[in-house]
C-alpha angles and dihedrals in degrees: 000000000000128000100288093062085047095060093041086053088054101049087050106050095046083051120357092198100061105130131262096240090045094060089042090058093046092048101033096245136129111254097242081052093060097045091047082049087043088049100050089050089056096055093050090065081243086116102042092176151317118262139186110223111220152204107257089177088050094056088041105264093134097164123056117178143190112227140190131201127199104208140157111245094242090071096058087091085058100038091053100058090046102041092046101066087045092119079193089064114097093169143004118187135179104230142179121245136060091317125063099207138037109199125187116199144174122221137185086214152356082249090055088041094048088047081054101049091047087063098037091056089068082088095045155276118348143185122205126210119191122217115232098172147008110213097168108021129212094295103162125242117307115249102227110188 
């Protein structure tokens, strides 16, 4: 990967939609020459998708939490599956400390939230932080040349 990559990597991940022609002007290639460089980034795995980021409050997801979760490491074979079909779930992460997982998650409710944590203590102990506010949102990792 050289610098141009890295600059394409940039422009997409700060809009993914950012057109073809745009990217080429800003790296002095032609536009067929970007998409051929996009789509050998994709297939090493270095571009996984394209996302929209949207609203949650808009669509009525007015609580978001941080959540961790105390588990034995056996029932990680039983936590994935599960975990995994949770639409609620943003992330789940494996994490060091006192804790095992780190979960982020979107709610309706407290009510909705509460329901959630009941089944999630099946696994063990947790301990539940509310979001109040987002000063820097998800932004992806910055591309440094």
């Amino acid at each position: 990967m050289d610098s141009i990559d890295k600059q394409i990597l940039d422009m997409l991940r700060q809009n993914a939609r950012t057109p073809l022609k745009t990217i080429a002007e800003k790296v002095f290639l032609s536009s067929p020459a970007v998409s051929t460089r996009i789509e050998h980034l994709e297939k090493q795995g270095i571009i996984k998708g394209y996302t929209a980021m949207i609203d949650k409050e808009q669509l009525g997801y007015h609580i978001t939490a941080f959540i961790n979760l105390e588990m034995e490491p056996i029932q990680k074979q039983d936590f994935y599956p599960w975990i995994s079909e949770v639409p609620n779930v943003l992330e789940c992460n494996c994490v060091t400390g006192d804790y095992s997982m780190l979960l982020k998650v979107a709610f309706p409710s407290t009510v909705d939230l509460d329901v959630f944590i009941g089944k999630l203590q099946q696994f063990g102990k947790t301990s539940t932080q509310i979001v109040f506010s987002t000063p820097v949102e998800h932004r992806g990792i910055k591309i440094t040349e």
